[in-house]
N, C-alpha and C positions, 0 to 999 in steps of 0.2 A: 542468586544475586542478580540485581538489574542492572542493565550496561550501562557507564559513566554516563552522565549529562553536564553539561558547562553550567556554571554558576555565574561565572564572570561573561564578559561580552566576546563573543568567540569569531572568527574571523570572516563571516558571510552571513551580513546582514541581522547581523544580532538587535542593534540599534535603526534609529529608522536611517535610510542612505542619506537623504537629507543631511540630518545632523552629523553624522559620520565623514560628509564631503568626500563621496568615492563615486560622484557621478559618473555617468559610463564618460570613458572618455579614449582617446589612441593613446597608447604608449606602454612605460615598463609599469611592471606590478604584476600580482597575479589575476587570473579571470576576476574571482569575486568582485575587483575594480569597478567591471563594466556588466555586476550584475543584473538582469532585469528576467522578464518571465521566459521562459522557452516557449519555440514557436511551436504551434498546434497547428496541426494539420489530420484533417479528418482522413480514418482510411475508410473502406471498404466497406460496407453493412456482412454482407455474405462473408468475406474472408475472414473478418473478426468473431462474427458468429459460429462460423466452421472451429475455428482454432480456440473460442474457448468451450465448444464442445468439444474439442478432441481431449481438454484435462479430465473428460469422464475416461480415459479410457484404460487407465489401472483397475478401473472397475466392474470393467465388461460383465465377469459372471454375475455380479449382482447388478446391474443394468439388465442384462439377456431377464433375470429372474423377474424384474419391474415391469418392463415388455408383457411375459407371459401373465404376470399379477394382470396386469393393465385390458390382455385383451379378454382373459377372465373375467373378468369384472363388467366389462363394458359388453362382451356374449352377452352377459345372464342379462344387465339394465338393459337393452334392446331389445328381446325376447320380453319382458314385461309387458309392455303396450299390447303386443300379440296376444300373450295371456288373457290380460284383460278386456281385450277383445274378443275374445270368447266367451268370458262371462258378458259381458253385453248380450253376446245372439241368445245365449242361453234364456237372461229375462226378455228378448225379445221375442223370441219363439215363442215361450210360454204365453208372453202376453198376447197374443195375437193366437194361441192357440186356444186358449179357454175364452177366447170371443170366438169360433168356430165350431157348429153345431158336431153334437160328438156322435152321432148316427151318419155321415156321411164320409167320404175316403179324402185327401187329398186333392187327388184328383180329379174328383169333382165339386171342392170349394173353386180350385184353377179352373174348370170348366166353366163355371158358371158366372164366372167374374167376367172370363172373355164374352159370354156369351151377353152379359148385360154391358159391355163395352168396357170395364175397366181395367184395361190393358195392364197398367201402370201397378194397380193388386195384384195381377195373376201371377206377373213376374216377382212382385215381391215375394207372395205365398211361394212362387218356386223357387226361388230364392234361400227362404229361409225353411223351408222345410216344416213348419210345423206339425203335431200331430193333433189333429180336431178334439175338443172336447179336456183337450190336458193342459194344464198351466203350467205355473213355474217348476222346473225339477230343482228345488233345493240343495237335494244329495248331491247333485254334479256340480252346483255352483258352487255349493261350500267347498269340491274339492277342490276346483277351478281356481277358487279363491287364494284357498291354503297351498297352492301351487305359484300361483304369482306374490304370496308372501316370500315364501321358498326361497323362491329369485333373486327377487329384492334384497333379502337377508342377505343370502350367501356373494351377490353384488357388494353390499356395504360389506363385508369382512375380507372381501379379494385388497378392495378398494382401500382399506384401513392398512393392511400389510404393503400394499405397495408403495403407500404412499411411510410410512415407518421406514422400509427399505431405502427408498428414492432418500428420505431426508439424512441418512446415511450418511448414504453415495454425495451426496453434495456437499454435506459439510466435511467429509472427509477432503473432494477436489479443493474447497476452500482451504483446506487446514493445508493442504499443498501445495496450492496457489501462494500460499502467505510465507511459508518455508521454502518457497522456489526463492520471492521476493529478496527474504532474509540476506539466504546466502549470495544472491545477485548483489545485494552493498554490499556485501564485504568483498567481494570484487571487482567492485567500479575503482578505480581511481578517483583520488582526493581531486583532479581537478575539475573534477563530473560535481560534484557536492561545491567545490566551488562557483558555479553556473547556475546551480539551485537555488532557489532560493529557499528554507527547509519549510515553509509552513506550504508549500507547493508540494514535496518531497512527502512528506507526511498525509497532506490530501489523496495522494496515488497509495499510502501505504493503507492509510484507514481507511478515509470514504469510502473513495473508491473499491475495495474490495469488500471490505460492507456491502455495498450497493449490490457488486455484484454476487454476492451471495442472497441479501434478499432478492435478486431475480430470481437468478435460478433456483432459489425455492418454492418462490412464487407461480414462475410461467413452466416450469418444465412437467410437473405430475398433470396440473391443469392443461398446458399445451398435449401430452401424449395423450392423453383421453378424450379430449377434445377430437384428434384428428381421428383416433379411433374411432368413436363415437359417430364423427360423420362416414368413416366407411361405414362402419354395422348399420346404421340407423337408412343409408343408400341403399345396402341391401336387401334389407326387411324393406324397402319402398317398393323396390322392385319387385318384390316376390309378391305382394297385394296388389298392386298396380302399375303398372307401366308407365300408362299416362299421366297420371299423378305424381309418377314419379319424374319424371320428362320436364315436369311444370317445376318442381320442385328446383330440380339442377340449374335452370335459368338463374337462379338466383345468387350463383357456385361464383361464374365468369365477372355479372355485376360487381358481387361483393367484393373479388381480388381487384378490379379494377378499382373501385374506390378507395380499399385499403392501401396499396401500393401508391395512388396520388398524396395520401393523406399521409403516411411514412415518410416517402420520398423530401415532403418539405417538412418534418417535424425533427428529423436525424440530425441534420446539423444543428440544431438547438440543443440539442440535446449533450452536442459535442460542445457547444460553446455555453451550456450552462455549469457541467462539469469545470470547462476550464477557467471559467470567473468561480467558482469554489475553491480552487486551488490557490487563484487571485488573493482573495480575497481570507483565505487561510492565513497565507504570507503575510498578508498585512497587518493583519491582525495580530499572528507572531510578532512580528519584528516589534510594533507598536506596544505591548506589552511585556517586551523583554525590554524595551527600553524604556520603563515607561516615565523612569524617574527622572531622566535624559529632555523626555518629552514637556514633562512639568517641569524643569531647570531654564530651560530654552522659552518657555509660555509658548510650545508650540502645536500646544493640546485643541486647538482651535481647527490647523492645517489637516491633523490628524485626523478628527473627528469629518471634514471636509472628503476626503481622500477616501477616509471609512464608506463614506454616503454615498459618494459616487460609485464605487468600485459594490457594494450593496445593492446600487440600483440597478447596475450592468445585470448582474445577478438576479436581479426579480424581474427585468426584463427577458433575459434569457429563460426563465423559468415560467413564466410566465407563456412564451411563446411556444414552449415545448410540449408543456402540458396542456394547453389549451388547444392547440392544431391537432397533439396526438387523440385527444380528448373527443375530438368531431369522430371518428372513426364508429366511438358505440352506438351513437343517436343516430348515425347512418346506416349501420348494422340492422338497428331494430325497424326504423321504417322498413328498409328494404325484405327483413323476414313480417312485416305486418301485411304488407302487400303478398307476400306470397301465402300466409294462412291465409289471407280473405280468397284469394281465387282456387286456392286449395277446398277448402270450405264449399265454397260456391259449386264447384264440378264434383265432389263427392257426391253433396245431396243431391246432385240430377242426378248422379250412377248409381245410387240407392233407389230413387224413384224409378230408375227403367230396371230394376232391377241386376244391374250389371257386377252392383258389390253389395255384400250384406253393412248392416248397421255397422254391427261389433270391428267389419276391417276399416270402415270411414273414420271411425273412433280410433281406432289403432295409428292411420295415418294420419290423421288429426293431432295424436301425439308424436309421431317421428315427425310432422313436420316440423313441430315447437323443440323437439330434440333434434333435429336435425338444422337450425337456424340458430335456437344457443349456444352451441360450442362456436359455431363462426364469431356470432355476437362475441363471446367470451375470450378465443383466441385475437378479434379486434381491440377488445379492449385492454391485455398485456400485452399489444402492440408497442407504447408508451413505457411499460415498464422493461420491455425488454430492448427495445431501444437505449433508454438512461443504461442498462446494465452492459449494452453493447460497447457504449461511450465509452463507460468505466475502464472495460477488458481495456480499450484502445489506449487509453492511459497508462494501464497497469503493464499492457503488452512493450510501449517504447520503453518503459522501464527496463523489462525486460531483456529486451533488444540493444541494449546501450552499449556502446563499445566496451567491454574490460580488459584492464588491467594485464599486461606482457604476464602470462603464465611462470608462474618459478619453475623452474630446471628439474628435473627427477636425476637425482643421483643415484648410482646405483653401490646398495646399499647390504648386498648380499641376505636382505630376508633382515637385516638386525635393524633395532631403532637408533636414530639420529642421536649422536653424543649429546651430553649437554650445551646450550649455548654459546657458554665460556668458560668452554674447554679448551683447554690449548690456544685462550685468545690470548697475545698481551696487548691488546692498541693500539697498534700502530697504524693511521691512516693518513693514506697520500692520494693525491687528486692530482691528475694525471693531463693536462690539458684539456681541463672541461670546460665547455661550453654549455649556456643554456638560456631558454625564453621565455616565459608566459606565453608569448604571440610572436607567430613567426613574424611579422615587421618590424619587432622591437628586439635589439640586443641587451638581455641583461647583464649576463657573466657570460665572458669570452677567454678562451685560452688561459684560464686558471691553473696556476700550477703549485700544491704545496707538502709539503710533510711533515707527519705531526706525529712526532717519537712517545715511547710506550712511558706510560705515569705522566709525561706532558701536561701544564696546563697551557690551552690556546685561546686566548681571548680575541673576541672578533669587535670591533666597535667601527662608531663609524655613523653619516647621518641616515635619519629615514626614508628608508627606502636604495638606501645603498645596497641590499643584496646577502644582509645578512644572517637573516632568518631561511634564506632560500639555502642557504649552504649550507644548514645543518638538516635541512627537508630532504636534498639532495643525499647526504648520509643516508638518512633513513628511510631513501627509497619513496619516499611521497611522491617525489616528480621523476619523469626519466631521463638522464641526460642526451642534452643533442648529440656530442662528442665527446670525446675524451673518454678518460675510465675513473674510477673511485675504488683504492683497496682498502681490504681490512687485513692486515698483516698479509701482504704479498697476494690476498685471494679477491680478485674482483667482487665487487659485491653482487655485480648481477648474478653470479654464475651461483650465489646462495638462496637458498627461499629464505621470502622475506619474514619467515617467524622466526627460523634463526637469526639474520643480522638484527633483527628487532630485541630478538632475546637478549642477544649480550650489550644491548643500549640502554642506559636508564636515560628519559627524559623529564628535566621539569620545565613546566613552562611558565609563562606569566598569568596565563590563563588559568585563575584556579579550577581544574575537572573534577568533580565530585561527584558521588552517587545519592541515593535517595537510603538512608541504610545509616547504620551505627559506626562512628570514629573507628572502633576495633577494625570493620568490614574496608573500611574507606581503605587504611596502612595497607590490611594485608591483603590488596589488592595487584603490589605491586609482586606480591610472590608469582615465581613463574604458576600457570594454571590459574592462583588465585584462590580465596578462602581463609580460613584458616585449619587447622586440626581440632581432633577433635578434644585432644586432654594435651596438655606442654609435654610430656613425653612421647607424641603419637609420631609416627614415623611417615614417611612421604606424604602426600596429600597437602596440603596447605599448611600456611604456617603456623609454628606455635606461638601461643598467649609469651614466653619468653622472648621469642625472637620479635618480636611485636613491639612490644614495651624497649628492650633496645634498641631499635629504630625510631620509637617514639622519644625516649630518652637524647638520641644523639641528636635527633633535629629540634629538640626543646619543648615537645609538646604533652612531654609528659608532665610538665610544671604547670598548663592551664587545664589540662586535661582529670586532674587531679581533683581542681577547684572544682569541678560540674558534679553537680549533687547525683549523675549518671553514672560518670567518669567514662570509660570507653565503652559503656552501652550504651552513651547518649547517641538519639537518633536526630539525624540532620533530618532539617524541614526541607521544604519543594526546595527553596531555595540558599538552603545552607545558611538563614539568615539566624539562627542564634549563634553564629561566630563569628568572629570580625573577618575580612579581608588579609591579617595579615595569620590569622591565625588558622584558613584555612590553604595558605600558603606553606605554613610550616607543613603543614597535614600532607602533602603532595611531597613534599619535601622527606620527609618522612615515608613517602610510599617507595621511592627511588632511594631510600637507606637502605630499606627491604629488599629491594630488588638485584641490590650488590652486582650493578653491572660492572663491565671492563670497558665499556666508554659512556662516558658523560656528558651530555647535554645542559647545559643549563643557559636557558633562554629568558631571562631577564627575571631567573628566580627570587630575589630577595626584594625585591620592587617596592612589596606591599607590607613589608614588617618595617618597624622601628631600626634607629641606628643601631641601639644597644644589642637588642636581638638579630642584628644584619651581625656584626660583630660574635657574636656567638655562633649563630649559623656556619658563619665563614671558617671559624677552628674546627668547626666540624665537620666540614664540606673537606677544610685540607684534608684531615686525617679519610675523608670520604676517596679522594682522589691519589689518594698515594697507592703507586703502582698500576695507576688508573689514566690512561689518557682523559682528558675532559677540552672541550669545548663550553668556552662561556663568552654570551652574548650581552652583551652590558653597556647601557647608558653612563651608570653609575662609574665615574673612573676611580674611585675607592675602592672598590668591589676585584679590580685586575690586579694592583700595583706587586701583587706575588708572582703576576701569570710568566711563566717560561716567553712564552711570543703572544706579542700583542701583533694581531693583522687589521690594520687600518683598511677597512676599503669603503670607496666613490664610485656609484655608480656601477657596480656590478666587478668594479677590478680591484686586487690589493694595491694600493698605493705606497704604504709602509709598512715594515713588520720588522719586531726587535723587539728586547725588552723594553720597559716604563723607561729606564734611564735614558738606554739610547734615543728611543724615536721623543723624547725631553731634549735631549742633546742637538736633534737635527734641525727642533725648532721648524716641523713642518705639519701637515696636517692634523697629529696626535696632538703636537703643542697647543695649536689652535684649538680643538675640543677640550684638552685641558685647564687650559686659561677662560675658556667660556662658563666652566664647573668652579672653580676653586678662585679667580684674580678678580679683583673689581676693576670694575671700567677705568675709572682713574688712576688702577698703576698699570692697565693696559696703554691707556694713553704714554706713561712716563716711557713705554717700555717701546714707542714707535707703532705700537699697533693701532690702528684707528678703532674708534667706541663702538663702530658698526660693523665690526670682525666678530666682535663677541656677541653670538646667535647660538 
């Protein structure tokens, strides 16, 4: 089953800030207020690289195995050249020896070459050894041959397993990287996601780890062969020639110097094209979740504007990135073209004095071109492994982010944790709490209350009074500055928070829905989640009976009915073959299932009709009997049963009593009351002025 996603517009940047009016600004509320992008700051090249190679390091023995594949593979390709370098002398010996009169010795073809002045032949005859009068030896070159196949062969099948192996190891680090991520939300705290902006949130979850998996699958098989590569193919330089080899290496110091210029200003692009992706994610979220908002307002113009610029930053930044890192291969190749030519140049004089034979000029002729490709090759995933370095750096502050006060370990003698609401009855009392958004701003100060077990406690009050933060507060979303919060005489910190969670049903205004069938959505609110597998199955999820009764008692078995699906109808992306009010009952219904022992309900009935607010509401009583409930309510219809109405302003309770009383005191309740239910002109008769009622 896939994890809830909001259907309705959810509390950080669902819509655009714009139309929403939550510009950043000082004062109460919570973060998401004064949401905008987080600040990026580029770390390290080396330290990020170090640490996201160290996620290979569960790996090790199949890493060590890739190693030895690797330097396997890259022995036998290096020795090729060599090989084939012997078959050279072989047809050059022959050729130069069936031009050689076959009645005479060696050494005195070399005699007599000196002797007629041709230095430059006698050394090469000595050189290469011929034997007068014999040409090619076939038999040795065909095996010469079948030898440097050999090679080659068993090179590509080192190569083919190591590189199987490596693709392994990588997608496993990724597969871990992504489950490090996972579990990392679920222990941020809510007011980290309040900061966020999600289509930001989501660029660090996908792209970016995307990204950095196509690197390292890209630059790491290629990178370690590479660097091999130039050790072996050093070697073999050296063992042919010295001097040529000497010549060669000037080219080692050049190239890092280049490359390290050419890095050094490409990196931060690299960081700032990632971070205009994230940009520009956001944007595009938010713009599309609200998009209906955007066309109500005709503010599809500002959008499309916003879109363009924060697009161009982006093709800018990308642009700069890959174009800078980009110079590195064409610098590359010059630089190895200059060294084949002067490589070239000085062999064929050291064949002419005969100082090397053909077949090793030919051999370094190719380590040189093997010996200047892997540089070239290693400069050119310069780029891609920068973008993937960027990425890590993303995915790493992720990482890094402060969480969440750790729950408590009780000790538990070895047994598991009782059920949730076991032994709970309700009772919660708030202990002189205080609390902020932001430390300059006070919102709730020295709050004091108690809310008896079956209780209903209705909170009302204007927006932004503080209302919704005290039921957050409950359930642990924020942590308080001071004070305490019990749940029956037990602190709640001192509880883990899946316990206090357990025995809480919340609904909220916000209808949360999944992507999945009505049946899936209800019994969701079963502890665990699911359902069973047949209405007789025992533990595991719930059953199809306990289903339909919770379906039943929030009313949604009467439209659920009408769907030519019935409870295998599956909700689209956006829950849009249901109405609003009718995927409120659905939430409503999750929290029937749930059968907590305290109740939340945050502006549950909002979105249904009066007649079904009215039915809801006899079922919500019979919901809440024996049940403390806290209910959050605009609607003054909705409380007039509640045990304590708590008025609060401003982050304080002003009044609290039942409907009649705080009616009787004719004080701030009256006022909100008279604002719902009296018309202006018997306000007026009644001494209240017409511009009370707001």
């Amino acid at each position: 089953m896939r994890a809830p996603r909001a259907t309705g517009p959810g509390p950080a940047a669902t819509v655009p800030r714009r139309i929403q009016g939550i510009e950043a600004r000082r004062g109460g509320g919570p973060p998401w207020m004064a949401a905008g992008m987080p600040a990026e700051r580029s770390m390290d090249f080396g330290p990020s690289a170090r640490r996201l190679l160290g996620r290979l390091r569960p790996y090790r023995p199949r890493v060590l195995v890739v190693l030895a594949l690797a330097v396997g593979s890259v022995a036998l390709a290096v020795t090729g050249p060599k090989v084939l370098g012997h078959a050279t002398d072989v047809i050059f010996t022959g050729f130069i020896g069936a031009r050689l009169p076959a009645n005479i010795t060696l050494g005195q073809a070399i005699g007599a070459a000196r002797a007629r002045g041709d230095t430059n032949v006698a050394d090469l005859l000595a050189t290469a050894h011929p034997t007068p009068g014999v040409g090619i030896d076939f038999g040795r070159l065909a095996a010469v041959l079948l030898l440097a196949a050999g090679v080659y062969v068993g090179a590509s099948l080192l190569s083919w397993a190591q590189g199987w192996l490596l693709n392994d190891v990588v997608q496993g680090a990724v597969r871990d990287l992504r489950s490090d991520v996972e579990d990392k939300i679920h222990r941020l705290p809510l007011p980290y996601f309040d900061r966020q902006p999600r289509g930001e949130l989501l660029s660090r979850v996908t792209n970016d780890i995307d990204n950095i998996q196509t690197s390292l699958q890209q630059t790491l098989s290629q990178l370690l062969n590479s660097l091999l590569t130039v050790v072996g193919v050093v070697a073999m330089m050296f063992v042919i020639s010295p001097v040529l080899a000497v010549i060669a290496l000037v080219t080692i110091p050049v190239s890092m110097v280049v490359t390290k210029a050419i890095a050094r200003r490409s990196q931060g692009r690299f960081v700032a094209q990632w971070k205009n992706t994230g940009q520009l994610n956001a944007q595009i979220e938010e713009a599309f979740t609200g998009h209906e908002l955007v066309k109500v307002f005709g503010r599809h113009r500002e959008v499309q504007a916003d879109f363009d610029r924060k697009n161009g930053e982006l093709f800018e930044a990308s642009f700069g990135a890959q174009f800078i890192s980009g110079l590195i291969m064409p610098a590359m190749m010059f630089i190895g073209n200059l060294n084949y030519v002067v490589i070239a140049v000085v062999g064929g004089l050291r064949v002419a004095s005969g100082a090397m034979t053909l077949g090793d000029v030919q051999a370094f002729i190719q380590y040189s071109r093997q010996f200047t490709q892997p540089l070239t090759q290693v400069a050119s995933m310069a780029n891609l492994l920068q973008s993937g370095v960027a990425s890590a750096e993303r995915v790493f502050d992720l990482l890094d982010a402060e969480e969440q006060s750790p729950d408590p370990v009780a000790e538990r003698n070895g047994q598991d944790p009782p059920p949730p609401r076991a032994g709970r009855s309700g009772r919660v009392a708030f202990e002189h709490v205080s609390f902020s958004y932001s430390p300059d701003t006070d919102l709730i100060e020295d709050l004091s209350l108690v809310a008896e077990p079956g209780q209903m406690v209705a909170i009302v009050g204007p927006t932004g009074a503080g209302k919704t933060t005290l039921v957050n507060l409950i359930m642990r979303f924020y942590e308080l500055d001071a004070g305490r919060i019990t749940l029956d005489g037990v602190d709640i910190t001192t509880l883990r928070r899946d316990e206090l969670r357990g025995a809480i049903g919340m609904v909220l205004q916000d209808t949360w829905l999944f992507g999945g069938t009505i049946r899936e959505n209800i019994a969701y609110g079963w502890p665990g989640g699911g359902t069973a597998a047949d209405d007789g199955a025992a533990g595991g999820g719930a059953t199809e009976a306990q289903i339909r009764a919770a379906a039943a008692a929030a009313f949604v078995d009467r439209f659920v009915q009408a769907l030519p699906e019935g409870y295998d109808t599956v909700l689209d992306e956006e829950s849009s073959n249901l109405s609003a009010g009718q995927k409120q009952l659905i939430t409503i219904a999750r929290a029937f299932l749930a059968d907590p022992s305290l109740l939340i309900l945050d502006e549950a009935t909002s979105s249904v009709d009066t007649r079904t607010e009215v039915q809801v509401q006899h079922a919500m009583a019979e919901l809440r009997r024996s049940r403390t409930s806290f209910v959050i309510a605009h609607r003054l219809s909705t409380i007039r049963d509640a045990d304590m109405i708590l008025v609060m302003e401003h982050g304080r309770i002003v009044e609290q009593g039942t409907s009649e009383q705080l009616l009787a005191a004719r004080g701030a309740f009256w006022r909100l009351y008279n604002a719902q239910f009296v018309q202006a002109p018997d306000e007026a008769a009644e001494g209240v002025p017409a511009a009370a009622i707001t």
